[in-house]
N, C-alpha and C positions, 0 to 999 in steps of 0.2 A: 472726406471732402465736405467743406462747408453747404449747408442745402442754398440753393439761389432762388430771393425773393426779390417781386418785382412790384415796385409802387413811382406812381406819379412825382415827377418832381417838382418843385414849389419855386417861387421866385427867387427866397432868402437862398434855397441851396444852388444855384446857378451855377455862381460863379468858382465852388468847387470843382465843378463838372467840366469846366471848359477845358482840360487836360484832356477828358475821355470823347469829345464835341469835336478837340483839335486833333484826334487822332484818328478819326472817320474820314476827316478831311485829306489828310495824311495818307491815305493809302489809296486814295482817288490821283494818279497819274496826272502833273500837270496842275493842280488847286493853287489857288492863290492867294497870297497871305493876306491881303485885304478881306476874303472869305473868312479866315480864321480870326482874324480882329474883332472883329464886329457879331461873332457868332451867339455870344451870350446875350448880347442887348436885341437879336432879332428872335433867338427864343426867348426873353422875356416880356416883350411885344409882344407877340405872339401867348404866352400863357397869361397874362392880364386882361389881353383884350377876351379871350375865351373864360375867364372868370368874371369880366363884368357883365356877357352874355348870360354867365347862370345866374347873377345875382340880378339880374335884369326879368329872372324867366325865361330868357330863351333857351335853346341849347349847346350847347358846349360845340368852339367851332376848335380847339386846337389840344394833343395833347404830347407831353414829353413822359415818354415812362422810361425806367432807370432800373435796370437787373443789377444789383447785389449780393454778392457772397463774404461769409465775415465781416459784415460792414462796408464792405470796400466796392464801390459803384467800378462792373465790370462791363456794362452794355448799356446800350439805348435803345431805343425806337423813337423815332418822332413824327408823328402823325394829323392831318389835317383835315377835317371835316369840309368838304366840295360840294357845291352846288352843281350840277349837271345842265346839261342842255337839254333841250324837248325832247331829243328823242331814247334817250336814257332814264333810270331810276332817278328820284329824286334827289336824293343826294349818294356821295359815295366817302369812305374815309381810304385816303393817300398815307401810305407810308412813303414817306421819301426819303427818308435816309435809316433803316439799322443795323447796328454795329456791335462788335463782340470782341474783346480784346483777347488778342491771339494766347494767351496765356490761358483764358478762360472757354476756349473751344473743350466742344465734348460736354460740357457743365447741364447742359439743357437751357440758357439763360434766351439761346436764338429762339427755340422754339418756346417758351416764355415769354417773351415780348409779343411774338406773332398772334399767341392765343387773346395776349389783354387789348389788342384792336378790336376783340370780338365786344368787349363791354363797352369799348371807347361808340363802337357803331350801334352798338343798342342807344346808348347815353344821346348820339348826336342824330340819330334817326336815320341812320344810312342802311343800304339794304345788301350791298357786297365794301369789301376793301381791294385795293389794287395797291401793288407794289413797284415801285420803278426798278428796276432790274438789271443789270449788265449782261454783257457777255460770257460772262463767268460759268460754265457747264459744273463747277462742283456751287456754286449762289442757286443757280437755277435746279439743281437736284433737290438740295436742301430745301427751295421753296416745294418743290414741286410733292415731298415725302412730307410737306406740312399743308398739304389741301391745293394749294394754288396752281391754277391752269396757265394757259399762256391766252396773251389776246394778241393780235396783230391788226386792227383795226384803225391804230391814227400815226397819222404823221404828225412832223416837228420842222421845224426853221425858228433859227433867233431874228429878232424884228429885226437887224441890222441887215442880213439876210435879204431881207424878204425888201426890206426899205432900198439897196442895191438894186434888185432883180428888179423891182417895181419903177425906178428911178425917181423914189419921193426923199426929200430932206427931212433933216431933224427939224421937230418942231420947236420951237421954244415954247416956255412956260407962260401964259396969260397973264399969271398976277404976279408975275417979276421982268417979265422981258428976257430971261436968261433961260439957258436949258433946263430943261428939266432933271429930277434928280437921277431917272433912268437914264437920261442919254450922258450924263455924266459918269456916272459909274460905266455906262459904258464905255467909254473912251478910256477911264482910267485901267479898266479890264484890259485893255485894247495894247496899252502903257506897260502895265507889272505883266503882261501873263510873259512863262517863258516859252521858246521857240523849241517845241518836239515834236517828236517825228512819227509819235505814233498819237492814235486817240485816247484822250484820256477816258478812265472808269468813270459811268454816272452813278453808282452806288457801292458802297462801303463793304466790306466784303463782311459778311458771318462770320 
């Protein structure tokens, strides 16, 4: 079997990747193809603004790593350098999405990816990483047989949610008069998503 190496991805290679991008999405119960449109141009955002942060001197706020076997890109990890709140460490690095193509289980590429957060958090000054997690009892062993505990400490509501319960209105946008770009996406969310019956996965399975 091919050995599997794992290196940062670059802007130019992007948009080969958006097959392996669109297919995390894909196994998340429920996603919507608006999500998958748009997915290359929001990691490429995302990796420019975090290279003009090191060319700047600062530190590295964002990164995409990319497990390969034979050449052929078999996983991800996508990862985000966070600021915290007062009463937490300074900063922390978020994995929020990684993914392993079913073909390529078994390979070590999962636990590969999880180890090069540990440079990504030296590089960006973080002092743990935290992983968004599912339900998934064979997601959460795999994390767990690669260091990771569990935290149960914060809760979640989407601002639509919370804008409901609260009985406050969308706000418009100041320097246009018209919604903002969030409250528009969300409504279009609101529009494409389709009607199931169960919850969908928040993370990509290993």
């Amino acid at each position: 079997m091919p050995q599997v190496s794992i290196a940062p991805a670059t802007t130019h290679e992007l948009p080969a990747l958006k097959n392996l991008l669109d297919a995390a999405l894909g196994v998340q119960g429920g996603f919507l193809q608006s999500q998958a449109d748009d997915i290359v141009e929001r990691v490429l955002l995302r990796i420019t603004q975090s290279e003009e942060n090191v060319s700047a001197g600062l530190r590295p706020t964002y990164r995409l790593m990319v497990a390969y076997q034979g050449g052929e890109p078999i996983g991800f990890a996508s990862m985000s350098a966070l600021d915290n709140g007062l009463m937490g460490p300074p900063r922390t690095v978020l994995i929020d999405a990684i993914h392993v193509l079913a073909s390529a289980r078994k390979s070590g590429a999962g636990s590969a990816l999880l180890r090069s957060a540990v440079d990504f958090a030296d590089a960006a000054g973080a002092q743990d990483i935290t992983l968004v997690v599912s339900s998934n009892r064979e997601d959460n062993r795999f994390f767990a047989r690669n260091g990771f505990g569990p935290v149960t400490s914060r809760r979640i509501a989407s601002v639509e949610v919370l804008r409901r319960f609260w009985g406050l209105e969308a706000k418009l946008d100041p320097a246009t008069g018209q919604l903002t770009d969030a409250e528009r996406q969300r409504r279009r969310r609101i529009l494409l998503k389709p009607r199931v019956g169960r919850r969908p996965s928040r993370t990509p399975t290993v």
